[in-house]
Structures are given as structure tokens and as C-alpha cells.
N, C-alpha and C positions, 0 to 999 in steps of 0.2 A: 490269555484272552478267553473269557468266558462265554457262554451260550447265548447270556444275557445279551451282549453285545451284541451278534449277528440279528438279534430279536428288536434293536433298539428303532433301526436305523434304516435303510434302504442299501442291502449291500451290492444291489446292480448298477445303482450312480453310485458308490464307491470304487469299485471295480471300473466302471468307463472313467471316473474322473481320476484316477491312477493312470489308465492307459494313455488319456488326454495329456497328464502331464509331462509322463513318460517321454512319447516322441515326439512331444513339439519342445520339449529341455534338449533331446537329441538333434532335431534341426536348428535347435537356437545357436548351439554351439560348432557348428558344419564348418565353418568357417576355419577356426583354430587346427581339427584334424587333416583338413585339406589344405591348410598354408603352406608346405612345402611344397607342394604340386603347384598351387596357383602363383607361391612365390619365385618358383622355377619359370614359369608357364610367361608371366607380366615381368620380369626382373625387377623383383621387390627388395630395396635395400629392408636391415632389420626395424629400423621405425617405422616403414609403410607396412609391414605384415603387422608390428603392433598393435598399429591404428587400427588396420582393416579389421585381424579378428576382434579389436575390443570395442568396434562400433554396435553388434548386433548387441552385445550385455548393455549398452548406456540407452540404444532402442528397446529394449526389453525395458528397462527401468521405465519410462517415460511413458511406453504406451499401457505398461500397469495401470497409470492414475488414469486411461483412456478406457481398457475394459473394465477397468472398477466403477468409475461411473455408469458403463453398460449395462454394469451385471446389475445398478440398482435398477435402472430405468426398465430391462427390458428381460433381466432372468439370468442366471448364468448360464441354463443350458441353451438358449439361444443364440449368448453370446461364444458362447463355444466352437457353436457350429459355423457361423459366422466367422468369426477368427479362424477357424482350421479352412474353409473354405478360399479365404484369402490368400492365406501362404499358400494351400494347393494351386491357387491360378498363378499364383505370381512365380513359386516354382517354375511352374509350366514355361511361362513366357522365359522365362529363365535359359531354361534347357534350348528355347526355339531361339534364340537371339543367342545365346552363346557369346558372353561378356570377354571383350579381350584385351582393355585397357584398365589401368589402376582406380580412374573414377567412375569405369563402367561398374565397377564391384558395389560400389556403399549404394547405390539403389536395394542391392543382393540384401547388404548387411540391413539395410532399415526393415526390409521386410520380415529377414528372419527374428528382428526384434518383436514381430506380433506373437512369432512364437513363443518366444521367452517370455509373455506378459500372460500368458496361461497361468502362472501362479496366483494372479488377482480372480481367476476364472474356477480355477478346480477347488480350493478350497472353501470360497463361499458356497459352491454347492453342496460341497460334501459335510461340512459346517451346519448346513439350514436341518440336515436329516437326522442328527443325532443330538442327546440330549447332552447336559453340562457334564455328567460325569463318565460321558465318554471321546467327548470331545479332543480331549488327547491322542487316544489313540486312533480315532477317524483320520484327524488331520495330520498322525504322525505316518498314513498307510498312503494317505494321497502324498506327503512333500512326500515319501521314496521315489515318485516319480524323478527327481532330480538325478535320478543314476542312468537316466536315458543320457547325460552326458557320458558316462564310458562307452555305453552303446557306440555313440559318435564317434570315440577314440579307438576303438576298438573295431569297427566294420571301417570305417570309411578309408582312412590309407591304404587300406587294402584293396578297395574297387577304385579309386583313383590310380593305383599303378596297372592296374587291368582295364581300365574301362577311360579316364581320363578324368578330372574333377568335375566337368561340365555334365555328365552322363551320369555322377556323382546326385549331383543336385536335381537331374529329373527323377531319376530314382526313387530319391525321396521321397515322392508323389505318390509312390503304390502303400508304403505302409504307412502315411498321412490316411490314404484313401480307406484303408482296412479298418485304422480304429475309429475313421470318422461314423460309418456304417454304424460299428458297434456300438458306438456312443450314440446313435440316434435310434437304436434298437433298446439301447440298456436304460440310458441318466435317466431321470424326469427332475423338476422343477422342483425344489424344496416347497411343501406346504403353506411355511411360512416364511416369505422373501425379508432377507436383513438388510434395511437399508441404513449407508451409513450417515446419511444425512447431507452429504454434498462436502462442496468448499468450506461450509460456515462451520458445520461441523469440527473441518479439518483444524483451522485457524487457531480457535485457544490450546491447541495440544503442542502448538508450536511455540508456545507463550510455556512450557512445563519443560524444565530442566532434562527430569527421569526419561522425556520423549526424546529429545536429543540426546542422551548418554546410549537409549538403547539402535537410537536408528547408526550413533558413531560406532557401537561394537560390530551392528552387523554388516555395518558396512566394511570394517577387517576381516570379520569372519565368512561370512559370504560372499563380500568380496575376491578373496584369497582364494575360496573352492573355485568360481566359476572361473575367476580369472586363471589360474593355476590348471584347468579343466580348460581351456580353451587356446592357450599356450604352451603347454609342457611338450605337448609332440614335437612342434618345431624348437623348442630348449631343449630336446634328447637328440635331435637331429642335428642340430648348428654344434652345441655342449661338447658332445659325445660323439659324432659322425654316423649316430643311427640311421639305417633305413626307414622309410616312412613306417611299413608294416610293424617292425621292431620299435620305434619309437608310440607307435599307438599303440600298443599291447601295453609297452613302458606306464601310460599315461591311465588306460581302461583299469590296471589295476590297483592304482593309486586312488583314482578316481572311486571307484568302486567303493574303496576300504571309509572314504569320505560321506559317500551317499549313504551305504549300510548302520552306517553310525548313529547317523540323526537320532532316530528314537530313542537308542542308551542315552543318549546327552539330555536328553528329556528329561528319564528317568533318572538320570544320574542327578539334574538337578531337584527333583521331586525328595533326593532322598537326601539330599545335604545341602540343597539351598541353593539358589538359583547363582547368585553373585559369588559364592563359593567357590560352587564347581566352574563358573568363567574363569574366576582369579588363576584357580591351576590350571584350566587346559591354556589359558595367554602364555603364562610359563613355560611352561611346554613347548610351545608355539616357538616363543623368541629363540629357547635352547635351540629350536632343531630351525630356522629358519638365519638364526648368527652364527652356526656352524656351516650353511648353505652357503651363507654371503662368504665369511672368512674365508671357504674350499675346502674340500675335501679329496682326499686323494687317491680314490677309486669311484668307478662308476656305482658298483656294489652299494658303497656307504653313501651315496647323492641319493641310490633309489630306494633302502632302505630310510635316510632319511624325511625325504618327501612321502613317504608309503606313513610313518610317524605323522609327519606336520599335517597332512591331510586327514588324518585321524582327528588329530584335535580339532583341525579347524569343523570339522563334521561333528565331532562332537558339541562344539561352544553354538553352532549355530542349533542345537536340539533345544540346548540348556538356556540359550537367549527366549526360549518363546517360554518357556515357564514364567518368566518374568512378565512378561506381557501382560497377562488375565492379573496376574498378584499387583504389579504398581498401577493397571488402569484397567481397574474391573470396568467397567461404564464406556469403555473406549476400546475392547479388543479388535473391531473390525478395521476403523478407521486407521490407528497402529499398526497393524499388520500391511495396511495399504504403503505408508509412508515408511516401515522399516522395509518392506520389502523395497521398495523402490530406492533407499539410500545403500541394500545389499546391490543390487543392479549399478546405481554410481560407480561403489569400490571395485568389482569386476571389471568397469571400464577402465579403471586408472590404472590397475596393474599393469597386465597384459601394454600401455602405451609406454608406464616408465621401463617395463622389462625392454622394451624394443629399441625406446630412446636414448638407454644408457646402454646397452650393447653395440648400440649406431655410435655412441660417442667414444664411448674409452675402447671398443672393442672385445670386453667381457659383460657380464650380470652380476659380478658380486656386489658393486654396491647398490644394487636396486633390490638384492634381497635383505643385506644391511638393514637398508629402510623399511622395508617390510617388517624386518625384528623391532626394528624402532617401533612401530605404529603396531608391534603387538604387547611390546611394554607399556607403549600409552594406555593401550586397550587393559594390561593387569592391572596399572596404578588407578585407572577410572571405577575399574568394578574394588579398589581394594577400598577409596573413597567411598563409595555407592552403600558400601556394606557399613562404613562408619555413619552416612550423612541418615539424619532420620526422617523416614518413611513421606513424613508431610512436604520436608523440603524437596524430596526428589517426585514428588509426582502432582505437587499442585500447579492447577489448571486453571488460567483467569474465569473468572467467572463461578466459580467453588464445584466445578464436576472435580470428579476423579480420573 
């Protein structure tokens, strides 16, 4: 990273929209680190903890398309403030009313989904301040925010066996409140606001093949992180008979190894091709996630292996957004609205069939099975992508790009 860069851009709303993303990725996913406490607490068979923690990832998705519209109409740092302001009251009320029933919780979960729609919020701002040929690596500094999910994995089983999950989630509230400050002392407004043009905008890109092949990748690839990040404690827990503490450590480093990655997968596909480097880390993928499903015969070789498959998947999700600006120069913003928000889907479906099919047959291996399946699909679609030429995969009705 050179001099230039720090010169380019505004590195104070870079820095607030990092920390922005940071811990509202970590409140999004609160849920998943404290389901063994709250599924102790409510007597949750294993499909109702599914649900419960994969409802905040499918409200994350949704209210995406809700602060992206924000961020055109009204700024993204406003809408920022806004958002974090929200979840801080609704925490609050949270902590004060103290949820004690199974449908007392998905109020919880919708809310923490405003968190998780911070990703339609931190990168349009950070996006407006730098120019094109930095744009990568701005955006590659704000997504790290996404490793406030180990954060999550990592503190929170810990103050739930000390403190309880309900005291968990007021908590929350104080380092909500520390980067909210910051953030109103640091961001400012990009000069020039990107607006993506609305619904109509939206519409002909859903009419382009190459939009759908990349919003299907990120929905396994991102998928798989969040979701995988938001249920592994209670799958090291139920799995293995881990304690909470141990099973979040399990998960924070896994986790970790997925978020740090991102940027190599960028660059990995900068240097051999966007569709390339997918093909191998989907390989990758399936190997170490048809080994998962098949079994494994030490905890050792499960954590090892997941520490592997969260790798790739942290990398493919770097390498997916190089494609993005190459098949829809004319369309990056809008794109980025609609793949992130079908990444947001696939985190929801995991985490339910992990649940569903542990509820049924009384293990997971065939729901990770399917996982490897859906990461084959994902190799043979980019092995396609790479033969089918350039026009077919990215024309737009209407003749945009």
C-alpha cells in the first residue's frame, strides 16, 4: 500500500466505516455464539436454534435493499447513524424486557438484521472517497469488517456463562455506543453521492445471465462464511460436546482465518483471473466440505478441516468481486446491492438445513453433503463462465453492460 493511497481518499470515514462494519457483522451474528445458552435457557430442539440463528442473516439480506435505497436518498453517513442508532434502542428494550419464549426471540433476530445490512452502508461510503484505481483496496479494508463475526464467536460464550445471554445482548450496547461516537466524529459524506438509480435501474440486470451466475456463487460462498460463522459454536457443542467458551474459541479461529483472507482472494484473482481462481478455491471447497459430510475421525481433522474450507470460502468471496467492475463495468453499485443481498439468502439456508437435518436423522453429515454439492455446482458454473463468451454472460436488455 503506497503513500499515494492514504493521499487519495479520506482515511477518517475509512477507518469509522471499518469500525461501523466491524461491530454491527458482530451484533448480526450474536445469535449463533449465544445459541447454546439461549437454546438451554427456551428448550430449543436443533431446527428451532437453526431457524432462530439463520433469521438475523435473511434480515440482513432484505434490509440491504432497505439501507441502499437510504444511502441514495439521504447519504450513507446518515444512514449509518441511523441504523446503529436503532439496534442500540432495540437492544436496550431488549435487555429491559428480557425475551423468554421461542417467538419472543425473532423480534431480536429482525432487528439484529439492521445490523447486518451495514454492508449496503459502509462500502458506499467508503467507495464515494476514493478514486478507480484504488477502489480495491478501500473496499477490500472496509469488507474486513466482516471478522467482527469472530469477535462474536469469540467474547460472547464467554459472558453468557458469566453474566447470562440476556446481559449478553445489553452489553452490546456500550461498544455499539463507542464506535457510534466515533463514527460521528470521524465519516463525512463522500463529495460525490453514487446513486444507483432505484428499482428501474435494478430490473434489466436481472434480465443478464453473468448477474445471476454471480449473485448464485455468492450466495455459496458468502453464504457458507456467515452461515458457518453463525452456527459452528453450537455444531462444536452438540458434534463434539464442547463447552460454550471452547466451542467459540473453536469457531473465532476458523472464522478469523475466512475474514483475513478476503483481500488475497482479490488479489489472487487480479493475478490469474477472476473465474480461475473461483474454479479452484469451489474444489477446494467440495474436497474439504465431502470429507466434512462423509466424517471424520478426530475432532483434530473436523477443525483442521473447517479452518481449510473457511479459507476458501474467504477467499472465493475476495475473488467473486473482481468480477463484478470486469462483467458489469456500468453496473458496480447496483450489483454489489443484489449479490450482496443473495450472499445474505445463502447464510440463511444453511444454518436451517444444518438444523433440519440434525432434527431429522440426528446427525449433519448429509446437510454438509449438500453443501459440497452446491459447491460443485458453484466449480462447474464458473468452469462454464470461463468458456461462455464475454457478451453472452453479461448482456443487459436494453444494451448497458
Amino acid at each position: 500500500m503506497d503513500r499515494a493511497f492514504f493521499k487519495s481518499g479520506h482515511l477518517p470515514t475509512l477507518i469509522a466505516a471499518f469500525l461501523y462494519f466491524d461491530i454491527s457483522f458482530m451484533v448480526w451474528v450474536l445469535l449463533g455464539p449465544l445459541g447454546i445458552a439461549i437454546s438451554h435457557a427456551l428448550h430449543l430442539n436443533a431446527s428451532q436454534k437453526g431457524l432462530l440463528v439463520a433469521t438475523p442473516v435473511l434480515a440482513g439480506a432484505g434490509f440491504r435493499v432497505v439501507l441502499g435505497a437510504c444511502v441514495d436518498l439521504f447519504g450513507a453517513r446518515r444512514t449509518a447513524i441511523v441504523a446503529q442508532i436503532v439496534v442500540i434502542a432495540g437492544l436496550m428494550v431488549t435487555w429491559f424486557l428480557a425475551p423468554s419464549s421461542y417467538g419472543a426471540m425473532f423480534p431480536v433476530a429482525l432487528l439484529l438484521g439492521v445490523a447486518g445490512a451495514s454492508f449496503a452502508v459502509a462500502l458506499p461510503l467508503v467507495s464515494g472517497w476514493y478514486p478507480p484505481q484504488y477502489q480495491g483496496t478501500a473496499l477490500g479494508i472496509a469488507g474486513a469488517g466482516n471478522s467482527g463475526t469472530a469477535l462474536a464467536a469469540l467474547i460472547a460464550p464467554v459472558l453468557a456463562v458469566k453474566l447470562g445471554w440476556v446481559n449478553v445482548l445489553g452489553l452490546a450496547v456500550l461498544p455499539l455506543l463507542l464506535v457510534l461516537i466515533v463514527f460521528v466524529m470521524l465519516a463525512k459524506e463522500p463529495p460525490k453521492r453514487r446513486v444507483s438509480g432505484g428499482l428501474r435501474a435494478w430490473l434489466p440486470l436481472l434480465h443478464a445471465r453473468g448477474a445471476w451466475t454471480l449473485m448464485g456463487i455468492y450466495a455459496v460462498t458468502f453464504g457458507g462464511f456467515v452461515g458457518l460463522a453463525s452456527f459452528l459454536t453450537i455444531y462444536f457443542n452438540d458434534q463434539y460436546g464442547l463447552g460454550p467458551a471452547t466451542a467459540g474459541f473453536c469457531t473465532a479461529v476458523i472464522v478469523f482465518a475466512g475474514s483475513f483472507v478476503r483481500p488475497l482472494g482479490g488479489a489472487l484473482a487480479d493475478r490469474i483471473g477472476g473465474t480461475r481462481a473461483l474454479s479452484i478455491l469451489f474444489a477446494a471447497a467440495c474436497i474439504v466440505y465431502l470429507s466434512i459430510g462423509l466424517g471424520l475421525p478426530s475432532f483434530l481433522l473436523a477443525l483442521l478441516a473447517f479452518f481449510v474450507g473457511m479459507m476458501a470460502l474467504g477467499l472465493a468471496n475476495g475473488a467473486l468481486f473482481q468480477l463484478v467492475p470486469t462483467w458489469f463495468p456500468n453496473s458496480v453499485g447496483i450489483l454489489t446491492g443484489l449479490v450482496g443481498m443473495s450472499g445474505g439468502i445463502g447464510g440463511f439456508c444453511l444454518p436451517v438445513l444444518l438444523g433440519t437435518i440434525r432434527h431429522a436423522t440426528g446427525g449433519y453429515g448429509a446437510a454438509f453433503l449438500l453443501f459440497a454439492a452446491f459447491t460443485f455446482l458453484g466449480l462447474l458454473t464458473c468452469l462454464a463462465s470461463r468458456a461462455r463468451p464475454a457478451a453472452a454472460r453479461n448482456a443487459v436488455s436494453g444494451g448497458q453492460a
